[in-house]
N, C-alpha and C positions, 0 to 999 in steps of 0.2 A: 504494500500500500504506500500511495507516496505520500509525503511530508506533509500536513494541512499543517497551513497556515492561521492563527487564532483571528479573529476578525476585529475591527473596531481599531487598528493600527493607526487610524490619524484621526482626529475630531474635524467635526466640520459640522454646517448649517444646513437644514432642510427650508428651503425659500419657496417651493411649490408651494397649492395648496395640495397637499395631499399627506397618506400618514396621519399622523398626530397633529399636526400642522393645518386639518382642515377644518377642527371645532370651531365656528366661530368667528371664523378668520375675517368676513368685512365688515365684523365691529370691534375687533379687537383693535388694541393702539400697535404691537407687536406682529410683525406680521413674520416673523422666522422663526423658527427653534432649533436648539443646537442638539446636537449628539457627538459626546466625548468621547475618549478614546479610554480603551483596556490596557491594564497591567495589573502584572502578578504584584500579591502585597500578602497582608493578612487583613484580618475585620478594624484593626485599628486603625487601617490607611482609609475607611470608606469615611469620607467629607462633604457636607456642602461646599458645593461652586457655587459661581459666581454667574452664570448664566442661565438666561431662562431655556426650560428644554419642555415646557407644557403651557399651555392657556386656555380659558376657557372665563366662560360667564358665567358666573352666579343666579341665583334667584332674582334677586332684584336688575339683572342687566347688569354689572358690573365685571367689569376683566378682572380672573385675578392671574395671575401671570406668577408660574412655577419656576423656582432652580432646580436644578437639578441637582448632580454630583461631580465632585470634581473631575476624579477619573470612574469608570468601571473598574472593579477590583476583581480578579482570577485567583481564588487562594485555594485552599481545601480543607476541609472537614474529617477527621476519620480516616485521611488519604482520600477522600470522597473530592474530584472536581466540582468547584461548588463557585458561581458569577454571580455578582452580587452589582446592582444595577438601577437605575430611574426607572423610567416607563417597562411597562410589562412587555410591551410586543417586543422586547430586546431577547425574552427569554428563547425566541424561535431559534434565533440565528445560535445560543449557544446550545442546545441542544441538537443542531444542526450539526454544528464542529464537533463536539462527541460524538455523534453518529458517523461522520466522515472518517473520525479516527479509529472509529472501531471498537471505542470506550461504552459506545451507549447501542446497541443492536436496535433494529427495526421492530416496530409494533411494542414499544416501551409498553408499560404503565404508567398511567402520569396522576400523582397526587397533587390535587392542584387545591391549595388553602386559600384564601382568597372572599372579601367580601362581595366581590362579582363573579360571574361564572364565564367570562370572557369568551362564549360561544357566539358571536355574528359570524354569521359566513362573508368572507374576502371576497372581493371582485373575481379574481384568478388566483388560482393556483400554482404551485411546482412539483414538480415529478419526483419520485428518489431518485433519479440520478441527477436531476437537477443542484438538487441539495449537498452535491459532493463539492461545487464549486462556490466555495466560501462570499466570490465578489457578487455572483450573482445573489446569494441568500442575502447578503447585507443591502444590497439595490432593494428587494423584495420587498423586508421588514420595515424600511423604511419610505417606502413609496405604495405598495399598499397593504400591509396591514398595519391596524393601530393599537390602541390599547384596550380594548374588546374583540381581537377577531382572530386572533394566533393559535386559538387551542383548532379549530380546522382545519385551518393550513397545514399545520403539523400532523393530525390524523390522514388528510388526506395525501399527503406525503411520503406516507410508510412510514413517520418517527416513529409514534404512538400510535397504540390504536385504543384501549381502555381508560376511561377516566372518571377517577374520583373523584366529584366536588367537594369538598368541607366548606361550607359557607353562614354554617347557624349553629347552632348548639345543637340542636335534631341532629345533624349529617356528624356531628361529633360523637353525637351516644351512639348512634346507628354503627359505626365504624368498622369495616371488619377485619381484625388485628389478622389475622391471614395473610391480608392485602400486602401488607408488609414484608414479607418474606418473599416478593418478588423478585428473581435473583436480573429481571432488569427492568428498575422503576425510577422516574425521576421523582422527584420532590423537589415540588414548586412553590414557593411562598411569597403572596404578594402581605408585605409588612400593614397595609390596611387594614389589614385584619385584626391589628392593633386600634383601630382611628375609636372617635367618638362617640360614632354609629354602631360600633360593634362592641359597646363596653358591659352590654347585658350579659355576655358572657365571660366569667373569671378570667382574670390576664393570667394569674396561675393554673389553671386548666390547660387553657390556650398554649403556655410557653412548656409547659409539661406533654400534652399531647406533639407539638413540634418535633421539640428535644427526645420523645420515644422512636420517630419516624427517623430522623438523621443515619444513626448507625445502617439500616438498611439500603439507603440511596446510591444508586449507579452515576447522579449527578444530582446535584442541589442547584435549583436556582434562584435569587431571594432580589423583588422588587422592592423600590421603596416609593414609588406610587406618588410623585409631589403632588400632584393634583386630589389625592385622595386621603392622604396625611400629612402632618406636621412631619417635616424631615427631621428636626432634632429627635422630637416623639419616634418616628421612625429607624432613628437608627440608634437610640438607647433599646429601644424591643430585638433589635437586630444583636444588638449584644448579649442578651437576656439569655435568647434562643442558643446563641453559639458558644456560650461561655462555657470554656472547658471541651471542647471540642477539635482547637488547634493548639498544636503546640509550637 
């Protein structure tokens, strides 16, 4: 197998409307958003930036205009490859790259935590073989899917094919610790599942049920949602979950 290349190598601006980039976009004041670039680190390199990488309007008509993170951060958990990231639709493309590498086999299982269930179906698709070529996936994620519409992409792709949603205390009791023993499952976490909206369920539950799924994971992938959380809020949970899990 040849060499894959990790993706997200230079940062840059998405200036279309399209992607993430099209909520909103002719009353927004902002009319670009950025996506930064990956490197390997641990969970103490992940930081806000400085630049907006989501926007959207409020209830009342109001922008509010998201940072992001500095860089994307590539570290591991358990030896677990594990990207840790802003917007959710980023998760495709690393899941992508483990599959190219031959870390993550076709028709995963995908534990996807999450206070949305990120099923819209995308305009178009890509093929599996498509998804071996890293520039083309990264064009993809970012031009049309957003942060609602990656978990089909993905299915129909060949990554995944199973998926668990956990998105309420119900889908948490319900849970089938089985599921877990999947000898190739991602484990997806978008960190809003922390937010203000979700706080009728125990942050100790929550950060306990997480931290049981980790050691299983063939790849962890962990959002931090700025349009859907507080980033500081978002990456003290981020800590919570992985604390004791890198050394």
């Amino acid at each position: 197998m040849s060499t894959v290349v990790d993706p997200y190598r230079e940062p840059f601006y998405i200036t279309d409307p399209v992607s993430n980039n099209t909520f909103s976009i002719k009353k927004r004041i902002h009319k670009r958003i950025y996506v930064t670039s990956l490197k390997e680190g641990k969970v103490e390199d992940v930081r806000i930036g400085s630049k907006i990488v989501f926007e959207d309007m409020d209830e009342d008509g109001a922008p509010i205009p998201c940072l992001g993170l500095e860089h994307f951060v590539k570290t591991s958990l358990k030896k677990i490859p594990t990207y840790i990231f802003d917007n959710h639709n980023h998760a495709f493309t690393f899941w992508c790259a483990e599959n190219a590498k031959g870390k993550l086999q076709n028709d995963a299982l995908l534990i996807h935590i999450d206070q949305h269930k990120d099923t819209r179906k995308p305009k178009s698709y890509l093929s599996n073989e498509d998804i071996k070529d890293m520039k083309k996936v990264e064009i993809y994620t970012n031009t049309v899917l957003n942060v609602g519409n990656f978990i089909p992409a993905a299915q129909e792709a060949g990554v995944i094919h199973d998926v668990v949603i956990i998105d309420s205390i119900a889908s948490m009791d319900s849970f089938e610790k089985d599921d877990r023993e999947c000898k190739n499952m991602i484990l997806d976490i978008d960190l809003d599942f922390f937010s203000n909206d979700m706080e009728y369920i125990s942050s100790d539950y929550k950060v306990e049920f997480i931290r049981d799924l980790i050691p299983y994971a063939s790849i962890i992938t962990i959002a931090t949602s700025p349009f859907f959380i507080e980033q500081r809020k978002a990456i003290h949970w981020l800590k919570e979950i992985t604390q004791g899990f890198q050394k």
